[in-house]
C-alpha positions as a Markdown table, in Angstrom:
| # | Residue | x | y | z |
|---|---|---|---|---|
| 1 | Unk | 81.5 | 70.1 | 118.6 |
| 2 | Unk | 80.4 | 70.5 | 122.3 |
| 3 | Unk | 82.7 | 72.9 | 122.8 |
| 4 | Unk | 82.2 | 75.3 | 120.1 |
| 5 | Unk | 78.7 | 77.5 | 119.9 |
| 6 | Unk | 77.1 | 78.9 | 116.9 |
| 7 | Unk | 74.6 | 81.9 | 117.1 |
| 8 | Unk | 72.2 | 82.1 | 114.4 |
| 9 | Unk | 69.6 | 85.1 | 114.4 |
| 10 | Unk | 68.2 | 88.0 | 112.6 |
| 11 | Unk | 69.1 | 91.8 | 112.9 |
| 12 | Unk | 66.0 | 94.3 | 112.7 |
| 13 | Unk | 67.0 | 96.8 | 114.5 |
| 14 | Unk | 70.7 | 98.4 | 113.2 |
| 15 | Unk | 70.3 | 101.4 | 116.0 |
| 16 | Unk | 71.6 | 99.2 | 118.6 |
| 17 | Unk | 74.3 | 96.3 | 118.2 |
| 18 | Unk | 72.6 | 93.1 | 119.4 |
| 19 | Unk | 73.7 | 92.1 | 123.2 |
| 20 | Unk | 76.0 | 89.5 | 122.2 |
| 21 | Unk | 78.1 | 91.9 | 119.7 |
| 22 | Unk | 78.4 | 94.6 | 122.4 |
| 23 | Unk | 81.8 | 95.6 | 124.2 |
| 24 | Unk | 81.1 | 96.4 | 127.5 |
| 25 | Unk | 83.7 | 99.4 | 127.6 |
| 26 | Unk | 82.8 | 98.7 | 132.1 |
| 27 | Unk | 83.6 | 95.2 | 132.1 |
| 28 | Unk | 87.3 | 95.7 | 130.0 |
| 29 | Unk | 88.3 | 98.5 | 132.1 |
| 30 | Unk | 87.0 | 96.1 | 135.5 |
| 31 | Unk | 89.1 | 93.7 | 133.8 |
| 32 | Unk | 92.2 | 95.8 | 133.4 |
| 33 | Unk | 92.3 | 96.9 | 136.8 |
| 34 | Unk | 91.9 | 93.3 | 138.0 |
| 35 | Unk | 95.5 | 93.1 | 136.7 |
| 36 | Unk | 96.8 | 96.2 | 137.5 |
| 37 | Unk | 98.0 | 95.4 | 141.3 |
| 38 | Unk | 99.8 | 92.4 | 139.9 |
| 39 | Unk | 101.6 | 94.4 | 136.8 |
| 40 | Unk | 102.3 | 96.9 | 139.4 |
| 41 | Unk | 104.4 | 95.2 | 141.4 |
| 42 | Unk | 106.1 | 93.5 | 138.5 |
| 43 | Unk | 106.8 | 96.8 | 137.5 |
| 44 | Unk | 108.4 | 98.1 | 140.1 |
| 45 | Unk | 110.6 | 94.7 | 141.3 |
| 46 | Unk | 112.3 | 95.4 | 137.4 |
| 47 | Unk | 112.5 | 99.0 | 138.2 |
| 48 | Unk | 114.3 | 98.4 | 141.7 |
| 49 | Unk | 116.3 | 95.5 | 141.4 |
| 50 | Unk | 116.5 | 95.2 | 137.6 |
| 51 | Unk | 119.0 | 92.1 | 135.9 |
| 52 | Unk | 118.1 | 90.2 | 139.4 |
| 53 | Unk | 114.0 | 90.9 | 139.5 |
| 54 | Unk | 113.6 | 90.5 | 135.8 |
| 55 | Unk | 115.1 | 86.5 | 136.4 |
| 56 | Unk | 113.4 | 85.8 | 139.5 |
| 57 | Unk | 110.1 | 87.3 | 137.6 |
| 58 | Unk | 111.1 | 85.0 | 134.3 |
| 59 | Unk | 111.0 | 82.2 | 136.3 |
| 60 | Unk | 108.4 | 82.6 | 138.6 |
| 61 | Unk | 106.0 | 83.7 | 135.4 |
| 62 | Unk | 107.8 | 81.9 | 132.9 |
| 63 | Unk | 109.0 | 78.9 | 134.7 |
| 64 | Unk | 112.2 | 79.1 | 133.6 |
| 65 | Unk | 116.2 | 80.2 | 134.9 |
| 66 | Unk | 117.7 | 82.4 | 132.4 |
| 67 | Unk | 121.4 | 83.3 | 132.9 |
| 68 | Unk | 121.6 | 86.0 | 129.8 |
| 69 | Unk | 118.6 | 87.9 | 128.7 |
| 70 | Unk | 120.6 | 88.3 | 125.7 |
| 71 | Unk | 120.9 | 85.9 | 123.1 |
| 72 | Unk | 124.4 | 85.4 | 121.8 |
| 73 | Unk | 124.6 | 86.2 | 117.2 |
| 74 | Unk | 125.7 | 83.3 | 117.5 |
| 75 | Unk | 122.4 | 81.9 | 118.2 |
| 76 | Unk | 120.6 | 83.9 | 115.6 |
| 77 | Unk | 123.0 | 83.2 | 112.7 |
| 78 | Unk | 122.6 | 79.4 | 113.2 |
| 79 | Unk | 118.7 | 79.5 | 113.3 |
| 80 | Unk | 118.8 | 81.2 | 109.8 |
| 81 | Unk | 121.6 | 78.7 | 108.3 |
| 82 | Unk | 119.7 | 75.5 | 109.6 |
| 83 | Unk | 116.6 | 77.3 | 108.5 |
| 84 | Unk | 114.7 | 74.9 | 105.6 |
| 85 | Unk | 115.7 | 76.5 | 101.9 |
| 86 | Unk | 111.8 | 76.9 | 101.4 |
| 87 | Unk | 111.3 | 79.0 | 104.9 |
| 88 | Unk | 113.9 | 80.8 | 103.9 |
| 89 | Unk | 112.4 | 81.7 | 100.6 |
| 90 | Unk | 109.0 | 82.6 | 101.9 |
| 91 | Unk | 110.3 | 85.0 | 104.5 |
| 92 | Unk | 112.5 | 86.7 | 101.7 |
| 93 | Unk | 109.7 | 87.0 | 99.1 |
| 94 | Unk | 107.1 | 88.5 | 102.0 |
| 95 | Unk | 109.9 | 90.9 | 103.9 |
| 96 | Unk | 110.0 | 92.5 | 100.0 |
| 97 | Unk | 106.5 | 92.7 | 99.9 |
| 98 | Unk | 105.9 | 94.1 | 103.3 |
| 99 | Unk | 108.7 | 96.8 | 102.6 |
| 100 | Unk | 107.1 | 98.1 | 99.1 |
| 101 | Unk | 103.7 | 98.5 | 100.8 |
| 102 | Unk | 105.6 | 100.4 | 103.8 |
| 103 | Unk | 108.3 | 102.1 | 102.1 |
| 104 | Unk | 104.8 | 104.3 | 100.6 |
| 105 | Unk | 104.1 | 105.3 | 104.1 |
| 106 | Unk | 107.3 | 107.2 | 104.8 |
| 107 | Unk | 106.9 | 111.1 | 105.6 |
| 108 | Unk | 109.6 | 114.1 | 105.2 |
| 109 | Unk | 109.9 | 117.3 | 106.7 |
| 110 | Unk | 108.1 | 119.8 | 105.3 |
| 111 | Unk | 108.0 | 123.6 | 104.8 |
| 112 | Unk | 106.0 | 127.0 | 104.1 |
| 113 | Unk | 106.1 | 130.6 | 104.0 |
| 114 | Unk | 103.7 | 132.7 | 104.9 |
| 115 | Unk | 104.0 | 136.3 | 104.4 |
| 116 | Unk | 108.2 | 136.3 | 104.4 |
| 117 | Unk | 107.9 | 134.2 | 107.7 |
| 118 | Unk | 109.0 | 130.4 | 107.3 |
| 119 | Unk | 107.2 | 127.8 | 109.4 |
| 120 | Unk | 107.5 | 123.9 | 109.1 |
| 121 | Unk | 107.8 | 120.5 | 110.2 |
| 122 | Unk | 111.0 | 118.3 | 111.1 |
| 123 | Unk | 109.9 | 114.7 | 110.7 |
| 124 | Unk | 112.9 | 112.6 | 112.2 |
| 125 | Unk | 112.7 | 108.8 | 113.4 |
| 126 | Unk | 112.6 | 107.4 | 117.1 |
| 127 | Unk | 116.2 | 107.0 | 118.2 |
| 128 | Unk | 115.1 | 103.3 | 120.0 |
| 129 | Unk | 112.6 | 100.9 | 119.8 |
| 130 | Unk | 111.3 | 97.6 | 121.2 |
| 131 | Unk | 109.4 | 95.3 | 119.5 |
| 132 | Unk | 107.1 | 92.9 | 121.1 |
| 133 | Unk | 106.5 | 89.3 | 119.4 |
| 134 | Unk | 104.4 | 87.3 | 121.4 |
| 135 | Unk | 105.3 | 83.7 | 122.4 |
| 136 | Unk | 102.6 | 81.8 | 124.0 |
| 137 | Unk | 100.5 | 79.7 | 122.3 |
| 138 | Unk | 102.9 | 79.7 | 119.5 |
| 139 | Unk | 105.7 | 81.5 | 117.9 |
| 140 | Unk | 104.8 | 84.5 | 115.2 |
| 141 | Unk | 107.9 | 84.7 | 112.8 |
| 142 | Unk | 105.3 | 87.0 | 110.8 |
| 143 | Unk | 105.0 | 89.5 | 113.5 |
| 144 | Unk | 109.0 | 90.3 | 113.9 |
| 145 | Unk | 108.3 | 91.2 | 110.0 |
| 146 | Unk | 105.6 | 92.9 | 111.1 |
| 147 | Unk | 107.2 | 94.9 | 113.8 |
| 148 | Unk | 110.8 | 95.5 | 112.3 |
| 149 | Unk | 110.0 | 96.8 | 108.7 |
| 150 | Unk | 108.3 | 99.7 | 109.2 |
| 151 | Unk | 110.8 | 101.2 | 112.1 |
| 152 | Unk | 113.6 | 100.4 | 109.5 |
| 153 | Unk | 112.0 | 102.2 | 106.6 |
| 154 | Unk | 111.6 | 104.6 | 109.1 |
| 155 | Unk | 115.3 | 104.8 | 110.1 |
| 156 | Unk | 115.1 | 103.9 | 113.7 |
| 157 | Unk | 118.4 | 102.8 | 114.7 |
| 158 | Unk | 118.2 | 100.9 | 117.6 |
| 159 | Unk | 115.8 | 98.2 | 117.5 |
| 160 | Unk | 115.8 | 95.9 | 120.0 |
| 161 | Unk | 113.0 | 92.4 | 119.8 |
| 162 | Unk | 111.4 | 91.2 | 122.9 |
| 163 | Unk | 109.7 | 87.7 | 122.8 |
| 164 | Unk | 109.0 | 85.2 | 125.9 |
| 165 | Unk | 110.9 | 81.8 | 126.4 |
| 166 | Unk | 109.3 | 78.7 | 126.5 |
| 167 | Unk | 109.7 | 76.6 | 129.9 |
| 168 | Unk | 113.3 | 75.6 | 128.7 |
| 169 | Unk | 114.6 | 79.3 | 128.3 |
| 170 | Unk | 114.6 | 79.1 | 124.8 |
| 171 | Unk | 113.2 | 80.5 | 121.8 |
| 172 | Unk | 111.9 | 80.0 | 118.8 |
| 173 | Unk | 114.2 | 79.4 | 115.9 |
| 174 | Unk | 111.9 | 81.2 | 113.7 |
| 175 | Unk | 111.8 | 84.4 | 115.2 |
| 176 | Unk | 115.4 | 84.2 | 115.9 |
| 177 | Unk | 116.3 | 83.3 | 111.7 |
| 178 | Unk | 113.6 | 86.2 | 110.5 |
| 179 | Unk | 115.5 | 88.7 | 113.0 |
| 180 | Unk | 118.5 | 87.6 | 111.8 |
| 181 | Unk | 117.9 | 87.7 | 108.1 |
| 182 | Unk | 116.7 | 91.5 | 109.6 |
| 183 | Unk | 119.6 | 92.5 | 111.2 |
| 184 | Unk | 118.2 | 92.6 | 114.6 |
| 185 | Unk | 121.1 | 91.6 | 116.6 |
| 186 | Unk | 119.7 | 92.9 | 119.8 |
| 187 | Unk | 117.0 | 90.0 | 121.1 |
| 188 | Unk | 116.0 | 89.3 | 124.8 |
| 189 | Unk | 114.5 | 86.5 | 125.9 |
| 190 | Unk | 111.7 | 87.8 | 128.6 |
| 191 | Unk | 108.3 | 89.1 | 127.9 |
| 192 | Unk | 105.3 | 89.5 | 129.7 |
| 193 | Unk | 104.7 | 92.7 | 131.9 |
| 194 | Unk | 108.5 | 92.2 | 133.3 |
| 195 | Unk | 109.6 | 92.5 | 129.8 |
| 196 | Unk | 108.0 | 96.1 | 129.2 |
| 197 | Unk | 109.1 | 97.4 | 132.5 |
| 198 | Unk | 112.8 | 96.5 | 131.3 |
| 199 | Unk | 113.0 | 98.1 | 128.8 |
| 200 | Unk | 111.1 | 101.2 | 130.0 |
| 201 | Unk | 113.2 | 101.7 | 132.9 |
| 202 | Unk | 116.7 | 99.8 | 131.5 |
| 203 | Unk | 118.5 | 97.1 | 133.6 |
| 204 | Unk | 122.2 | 96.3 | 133.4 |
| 205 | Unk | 121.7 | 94.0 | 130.8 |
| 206 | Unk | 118.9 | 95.4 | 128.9 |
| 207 | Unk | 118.9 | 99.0 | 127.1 |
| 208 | Unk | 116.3 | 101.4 | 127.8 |
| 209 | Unk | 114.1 | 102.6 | 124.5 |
| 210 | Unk | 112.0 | 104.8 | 123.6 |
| 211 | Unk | 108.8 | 103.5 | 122.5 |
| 212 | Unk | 107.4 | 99.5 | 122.6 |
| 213 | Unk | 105.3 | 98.1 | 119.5 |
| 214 | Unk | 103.6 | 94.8 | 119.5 |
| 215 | Unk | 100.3 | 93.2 | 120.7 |
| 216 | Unk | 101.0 | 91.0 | 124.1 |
| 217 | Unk | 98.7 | 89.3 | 126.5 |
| 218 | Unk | 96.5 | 91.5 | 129.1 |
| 219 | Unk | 99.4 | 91.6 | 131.4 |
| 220 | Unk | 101.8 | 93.2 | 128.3 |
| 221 | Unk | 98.5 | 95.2 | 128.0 |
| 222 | Unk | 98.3 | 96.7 | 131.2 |
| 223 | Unk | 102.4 | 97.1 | 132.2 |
| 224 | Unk | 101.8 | 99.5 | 128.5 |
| 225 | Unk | 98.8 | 101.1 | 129.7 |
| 226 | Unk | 100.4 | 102.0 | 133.0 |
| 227 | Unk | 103.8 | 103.0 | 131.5 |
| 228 | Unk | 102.6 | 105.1 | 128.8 |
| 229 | Unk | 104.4 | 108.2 | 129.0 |
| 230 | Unk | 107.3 | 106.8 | 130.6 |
| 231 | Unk | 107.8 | 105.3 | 127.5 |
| 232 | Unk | 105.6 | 105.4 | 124.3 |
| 233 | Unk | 103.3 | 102.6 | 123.0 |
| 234 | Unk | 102.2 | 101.7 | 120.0 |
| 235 | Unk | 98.1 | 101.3 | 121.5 |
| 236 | Unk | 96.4 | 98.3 | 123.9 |
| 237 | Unk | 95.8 | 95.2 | 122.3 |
| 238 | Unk | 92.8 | 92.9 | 123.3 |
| 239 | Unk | 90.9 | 89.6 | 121.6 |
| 240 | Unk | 91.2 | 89.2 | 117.6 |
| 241 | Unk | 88.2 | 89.4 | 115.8 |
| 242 | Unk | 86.5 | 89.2 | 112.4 |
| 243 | Unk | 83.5 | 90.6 | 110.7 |
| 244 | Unk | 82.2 | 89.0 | 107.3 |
| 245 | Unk | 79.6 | 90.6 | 105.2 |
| 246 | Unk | 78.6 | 87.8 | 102.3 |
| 247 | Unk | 75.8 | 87.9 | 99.7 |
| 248 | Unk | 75.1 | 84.8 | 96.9 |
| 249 | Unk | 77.9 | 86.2 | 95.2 |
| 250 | Unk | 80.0 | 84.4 | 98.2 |
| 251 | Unk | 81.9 | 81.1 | 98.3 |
| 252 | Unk | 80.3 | 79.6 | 101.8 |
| 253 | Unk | 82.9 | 77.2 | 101.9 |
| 254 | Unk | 85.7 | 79.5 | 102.0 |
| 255 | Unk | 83.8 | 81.7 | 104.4 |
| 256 | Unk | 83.4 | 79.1 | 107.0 |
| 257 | Unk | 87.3 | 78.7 | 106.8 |
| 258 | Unk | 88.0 | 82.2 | 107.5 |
| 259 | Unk | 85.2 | 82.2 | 110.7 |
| 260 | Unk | 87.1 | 79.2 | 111.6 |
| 261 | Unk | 90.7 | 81.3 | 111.0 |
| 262 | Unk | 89.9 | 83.9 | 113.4 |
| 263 | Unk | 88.8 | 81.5 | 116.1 |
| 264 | Unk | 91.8 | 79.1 | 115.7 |
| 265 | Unk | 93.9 | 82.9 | 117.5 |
| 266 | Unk | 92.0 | 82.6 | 120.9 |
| 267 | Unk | 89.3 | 81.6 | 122.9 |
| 268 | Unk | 88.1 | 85.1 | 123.4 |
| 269 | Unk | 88.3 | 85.5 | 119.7 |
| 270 | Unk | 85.4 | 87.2 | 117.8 |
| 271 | Unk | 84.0 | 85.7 | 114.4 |
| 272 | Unk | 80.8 | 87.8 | 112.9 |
| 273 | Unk | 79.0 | 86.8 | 109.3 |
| 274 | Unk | 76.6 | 89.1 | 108.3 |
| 275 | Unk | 74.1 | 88.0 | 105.2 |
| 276 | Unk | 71.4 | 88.8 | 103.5 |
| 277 | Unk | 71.2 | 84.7 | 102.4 |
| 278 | Unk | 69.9 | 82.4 | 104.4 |
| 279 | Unk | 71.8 | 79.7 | 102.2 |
| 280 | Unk | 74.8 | 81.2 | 102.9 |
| 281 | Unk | 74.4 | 81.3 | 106.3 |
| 282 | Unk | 73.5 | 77.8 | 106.6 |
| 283 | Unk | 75.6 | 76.7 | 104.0 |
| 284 | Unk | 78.4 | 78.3 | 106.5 |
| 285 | Unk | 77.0 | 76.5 | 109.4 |
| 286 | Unk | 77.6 | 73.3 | 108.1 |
| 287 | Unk | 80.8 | 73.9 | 106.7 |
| 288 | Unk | 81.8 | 74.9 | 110.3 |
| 289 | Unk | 80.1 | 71.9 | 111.7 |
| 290 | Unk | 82.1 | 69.3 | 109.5 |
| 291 | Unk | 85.4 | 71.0 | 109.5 |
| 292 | Unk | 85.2 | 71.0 | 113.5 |
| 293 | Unk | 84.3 | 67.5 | 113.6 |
| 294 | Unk | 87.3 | 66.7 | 111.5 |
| 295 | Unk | 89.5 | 69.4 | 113.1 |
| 296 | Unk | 88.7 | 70.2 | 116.3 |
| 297 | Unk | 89.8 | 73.8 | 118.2 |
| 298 | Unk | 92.5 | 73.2 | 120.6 |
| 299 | Unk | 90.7 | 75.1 | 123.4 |
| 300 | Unk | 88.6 | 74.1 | 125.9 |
| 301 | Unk | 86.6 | 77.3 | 126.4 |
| 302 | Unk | 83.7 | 77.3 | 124.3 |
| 303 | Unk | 84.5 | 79.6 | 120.8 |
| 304 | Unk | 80.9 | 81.4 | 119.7 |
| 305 | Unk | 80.5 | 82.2 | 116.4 |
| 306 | Unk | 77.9 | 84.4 | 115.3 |
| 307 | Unk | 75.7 | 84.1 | 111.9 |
| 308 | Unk | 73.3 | 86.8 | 111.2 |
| 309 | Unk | 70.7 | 87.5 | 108.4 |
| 310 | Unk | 70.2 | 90.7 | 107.8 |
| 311 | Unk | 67.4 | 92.8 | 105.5 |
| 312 | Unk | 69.9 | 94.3 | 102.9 |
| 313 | Unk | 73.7 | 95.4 | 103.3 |
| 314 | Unk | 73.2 | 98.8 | 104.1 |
| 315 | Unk | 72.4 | 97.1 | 107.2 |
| 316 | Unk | 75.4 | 95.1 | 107.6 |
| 317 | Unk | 77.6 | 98.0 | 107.1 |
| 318 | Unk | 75.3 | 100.1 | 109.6 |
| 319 | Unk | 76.4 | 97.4 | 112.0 |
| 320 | Unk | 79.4 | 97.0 | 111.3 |
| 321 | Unk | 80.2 | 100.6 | 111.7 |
| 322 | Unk | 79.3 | 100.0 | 115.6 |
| 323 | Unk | 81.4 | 97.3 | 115.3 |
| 324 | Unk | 84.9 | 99.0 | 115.0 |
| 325 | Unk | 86.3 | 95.6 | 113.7 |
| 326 | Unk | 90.1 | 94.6 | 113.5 |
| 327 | Unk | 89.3 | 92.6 | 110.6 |
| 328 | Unk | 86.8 | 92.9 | 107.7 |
| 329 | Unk | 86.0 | 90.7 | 104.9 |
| 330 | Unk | 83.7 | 91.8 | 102.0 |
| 331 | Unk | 82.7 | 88.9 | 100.4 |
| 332 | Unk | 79.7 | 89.7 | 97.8 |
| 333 | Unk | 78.9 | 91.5 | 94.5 |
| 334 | Unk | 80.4 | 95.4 | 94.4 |
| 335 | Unk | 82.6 | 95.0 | 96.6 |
| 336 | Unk | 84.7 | 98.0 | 95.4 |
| 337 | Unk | 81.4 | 100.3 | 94.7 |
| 338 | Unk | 80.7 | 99.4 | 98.6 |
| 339 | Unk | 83.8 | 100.0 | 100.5 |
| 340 | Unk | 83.5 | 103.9 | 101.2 |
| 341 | Unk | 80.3 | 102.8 | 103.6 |
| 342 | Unk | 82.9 | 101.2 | 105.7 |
| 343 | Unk | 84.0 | 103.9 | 108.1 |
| 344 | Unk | 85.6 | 101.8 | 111.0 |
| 345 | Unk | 87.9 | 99.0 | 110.1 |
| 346 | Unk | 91.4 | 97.9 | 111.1 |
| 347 | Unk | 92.1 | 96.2 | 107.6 |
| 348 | Unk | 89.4 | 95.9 | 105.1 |
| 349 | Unk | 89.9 | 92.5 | 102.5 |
| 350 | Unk | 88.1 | 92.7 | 99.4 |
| 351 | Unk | 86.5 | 89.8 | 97.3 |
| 352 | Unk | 86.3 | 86.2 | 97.8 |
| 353 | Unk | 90.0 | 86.2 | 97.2 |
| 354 | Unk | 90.7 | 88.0 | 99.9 |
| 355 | Unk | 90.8 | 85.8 | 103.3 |
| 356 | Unk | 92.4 | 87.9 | 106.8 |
| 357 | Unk | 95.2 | 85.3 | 106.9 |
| 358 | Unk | 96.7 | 86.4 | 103.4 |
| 359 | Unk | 97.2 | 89.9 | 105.4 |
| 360 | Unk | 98.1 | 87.8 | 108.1 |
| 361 | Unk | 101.2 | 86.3 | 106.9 |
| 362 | Unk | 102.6 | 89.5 | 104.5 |
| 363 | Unk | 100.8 | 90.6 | 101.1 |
| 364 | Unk | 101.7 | 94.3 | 102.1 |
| 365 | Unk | 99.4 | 96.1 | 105.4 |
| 366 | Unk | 100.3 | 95.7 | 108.6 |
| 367 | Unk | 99.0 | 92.9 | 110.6 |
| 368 | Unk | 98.7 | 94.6 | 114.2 |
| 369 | Unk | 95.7 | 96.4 | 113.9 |
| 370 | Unk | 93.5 | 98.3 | 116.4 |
| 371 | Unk | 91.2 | 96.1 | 118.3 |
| 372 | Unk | 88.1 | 96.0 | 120.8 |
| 373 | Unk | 86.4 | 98.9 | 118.2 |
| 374 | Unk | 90.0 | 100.7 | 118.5 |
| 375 | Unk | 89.6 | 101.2 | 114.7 |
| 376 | Unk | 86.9 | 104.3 | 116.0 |
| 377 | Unk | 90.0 | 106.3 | 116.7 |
| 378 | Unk | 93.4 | 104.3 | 115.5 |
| 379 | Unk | 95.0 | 103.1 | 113.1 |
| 380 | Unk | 97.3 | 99.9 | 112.1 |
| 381 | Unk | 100.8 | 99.7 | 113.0 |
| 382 | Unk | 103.0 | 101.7 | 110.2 |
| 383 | Unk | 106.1 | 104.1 | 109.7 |
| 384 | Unk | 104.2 | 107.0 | 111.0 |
| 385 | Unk | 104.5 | 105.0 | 114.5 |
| 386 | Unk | 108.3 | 105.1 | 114.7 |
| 387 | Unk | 108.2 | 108.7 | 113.1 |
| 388 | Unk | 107.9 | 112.2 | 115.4 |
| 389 | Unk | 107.6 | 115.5 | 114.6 |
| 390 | Unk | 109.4 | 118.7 | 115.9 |
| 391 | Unk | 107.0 | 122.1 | 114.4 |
| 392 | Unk | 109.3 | 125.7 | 113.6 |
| 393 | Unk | 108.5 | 129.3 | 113.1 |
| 394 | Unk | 110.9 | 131.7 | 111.5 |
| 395 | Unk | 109.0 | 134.7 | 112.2 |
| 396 | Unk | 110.5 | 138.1 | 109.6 |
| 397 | Unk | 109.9 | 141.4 | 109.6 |
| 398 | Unk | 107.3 | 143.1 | 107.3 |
| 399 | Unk | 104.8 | 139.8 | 108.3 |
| 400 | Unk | 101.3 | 140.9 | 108.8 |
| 401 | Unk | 100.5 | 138.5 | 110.8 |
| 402 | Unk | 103.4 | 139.2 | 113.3 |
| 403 | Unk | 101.8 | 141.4 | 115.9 |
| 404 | Unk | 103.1 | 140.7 | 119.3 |
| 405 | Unk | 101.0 | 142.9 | 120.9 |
| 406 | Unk | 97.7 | 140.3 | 119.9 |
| 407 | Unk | 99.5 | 137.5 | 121.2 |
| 408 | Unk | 101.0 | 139.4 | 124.0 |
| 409 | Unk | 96.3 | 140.1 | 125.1 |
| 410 | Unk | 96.1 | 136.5 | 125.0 |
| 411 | Unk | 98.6 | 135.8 | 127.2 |
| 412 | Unk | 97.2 | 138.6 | 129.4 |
| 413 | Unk | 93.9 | 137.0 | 129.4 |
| 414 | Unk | 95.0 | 133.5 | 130.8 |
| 415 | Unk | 97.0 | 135.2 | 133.8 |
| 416 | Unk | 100.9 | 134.5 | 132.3 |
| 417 | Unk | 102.5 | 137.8 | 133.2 |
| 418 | Unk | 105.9 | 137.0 | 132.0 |
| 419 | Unk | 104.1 | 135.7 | 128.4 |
| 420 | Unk | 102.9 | 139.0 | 127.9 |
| 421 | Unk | 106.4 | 140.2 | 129.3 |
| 422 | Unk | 108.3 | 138.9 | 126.8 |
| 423 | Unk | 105.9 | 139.4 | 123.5 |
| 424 | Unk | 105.9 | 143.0 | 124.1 |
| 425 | Unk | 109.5 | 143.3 | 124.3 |
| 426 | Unk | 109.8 | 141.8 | 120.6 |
| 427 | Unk | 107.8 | 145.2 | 119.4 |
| 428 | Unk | 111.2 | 146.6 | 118.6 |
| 429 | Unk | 111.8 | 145.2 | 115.1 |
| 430 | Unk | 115.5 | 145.7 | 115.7 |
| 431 | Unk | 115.5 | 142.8 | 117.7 |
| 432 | Unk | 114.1 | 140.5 | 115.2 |
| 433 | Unk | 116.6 | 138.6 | 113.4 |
């Protein structure tokens, strides 16, 4: 237990988010830029000397040689045949379950007239995409599901996985089986910030894409950040993080498991509990306390957890609100009458049946969600992300609305002389086709 910390308190005041809850928007950009200079240069050793830079990178970073970046079909089909029967199962029964949630997400092209003119939207998918699927602390079979679905509902047709070896250049047989059992054919072993610069610029080996999905370490963080544009990204992922709001109506015990969950990702993980019990929230406490003592967290950085009482649950959603959580558990009476006071969430889970890791690991949402109070502005990963959107106008004669000469004073206005130029020679209807 020395290594773990567990803040009790009370909120009062829900006009401020206590210190220890606030994201110092200062210290994460001081932090990105610590990086930058090192992604940087990563960036542009892949960019100049491509195949080459990317395996000196691999195993300066990495510590390991790699001799194709590629790995063979070969590869993938055995990992799914020696696969256990049961593993097999489970990641047939979620990838079903994943695509029926998905499959509602998917958008077509759309139009209208207005006044004999036709205007509308062509919705079409990405051509190429990468997917990022961390490999660090552990391998996340659930995230190529997570990645892949949607951009294959969506239609993309060149989908290529990224995911980091391990010190003896290899890589999961997990992730290689569920790509497998997905069709992805095209898997390269290199991640990091090397990996993104790949396959934003291309090398001889590895394909240039179009867009990169997937939540990576700061380093994948910051080569996104700083080759956004270049290529398009999915958003900037940072530390998980939970918030639970719990009345009587809660199970304490499974509560303290799902605090527990969300520090068991990372050190710099976030677990919240907001109640309006002080049972619960000692009742928690020492659920936390002997679970730890029988199963320790494998980190040496000290995990805080934080346990607040608070007045009523207008408050808790008050705070949560400032919040912006990736995560949200409501865990008390109502739940359903209460969820339109949530207003910033990644993925909201509903009743005591309703812990983060069963979105986790597949019921149906997507599991890379918006963090660091991202949920203020963003959304989780879906088919809108591998979808884009070309607008039309068909403008016809006799539309009332088609008067060049009030487009043509705009244009005038902000200084474009040929703008104006070329709206005014449209006045001649015989030109309009």
């Amino acid at each position: 237990m020395s290594d773990f910390i567990i803040q009790t308190n009370t909120i009062k005041d829900t006009n401020t988010l206590p210190s220890e809850l606030q994201i110092d928007s200062r210290i994460i950009y001081c932090e990105l830029k610590e990086v930058e200079k090192t992604v940087q240069s990563i960036i542009e050793k892949v960019m100049q000397e491509g195949d080459s830079g990317l395996r000196e990178l691999t195993e300066q970073l990495d510590h390991c040689r790699i001799t194709d970046f590629i790995i063979p079909k070969s590869e993938l089909e055995g990992a799914w045949h020696h696969a256990e029967p049961e593993f097999r199962n489970t990641i047939e029964q979620i990838v079903q379950t994943v695509r029926d949630f998905h499959n509602k997400q998917l958008e077509h092209s759309r139009c209208f007239s207005r006044n004999l003119s036709i205007l509308g939207e062509i919705i079409s998918p990405i051509d190429s995409v990468a997917t990022y699927v961390p490999g660090g602390r552990a391998s996340y079979p659930s995230s190529v599901i997570m990645t892949v679905v949607p951009a294959q509902i969506a239609g993309v047709k060149n989908i290529l996985l990224l995911t980091p070896p391990n010190s003896k250049g290899e890589v999961s047989s997990n992730i290689l089986a569920v790509a497998h059992y997905l069709g992805i054919s095209n898997i390269v072993r290199a991640g990091g910030a090397q990996a993104i610069a790949a396959i934003a610029f291309g090398t001889e080996s590895i394909p240039r894409v179009d867009k990169v999905v997937g939540p990576g370490n700061i380093y994948v963080t910051v080569a996104k950040r700083l080759l956004c544009g270049i290529i398009g990204i999915d958003s900037l992922a940072g530390p998980s993080e939970v918030v639970i709001i719990a009345d009587e109506e809660c199970r304490p015990d499974w509560v303290a498991l799902d605090l527990l969950a969300q520090a068991e990702h990372d050190p710099l993980s976030r677990a919240i509990l907001f109640s309006t019990s002080d049972e619960v929230i000692n009742q928690v406490q020492e659920v936390i306390q002997s679970e730890l003592n029988a199963h320790p967290l494998p980190f040496t950085k000290a995990v805080p957890m934080y346990l607040f009482k608070v007045d009523n649950l207008l408050a808790a959603f008050e705070i949560t609100n400032k919040i912006a959580p990736e995560h949200m558990e409501l865990c008390c009476a109502d739940h359903l009458r209460l969820l339109p006071l949530i207003r910033h969430a990644g993925a909201i889970f509903l009743g005591n049946g309703a812990p983060v890791a069963l979105g986790d690991y597949g019921y149906g949402p997507n599991h890379v969600l918006p963090t660091m109070s991202g949920s203020r502005f963003s959304s989780p990963l879906s088919v809108r992300d591998f979808l884009k959107t070309s607008s039309y106008i068909f403008p016809q004669k006799g539309d009332p609305t088609l008067v060049y000469s009030r487009y043509a004073s705009l244009a005038e206005k902000e200084g474009f002389f040929f703008h104006r130029k070329s709206l005014l020679a449209r006045i001649n209807p015989h030109d309009i086709v």
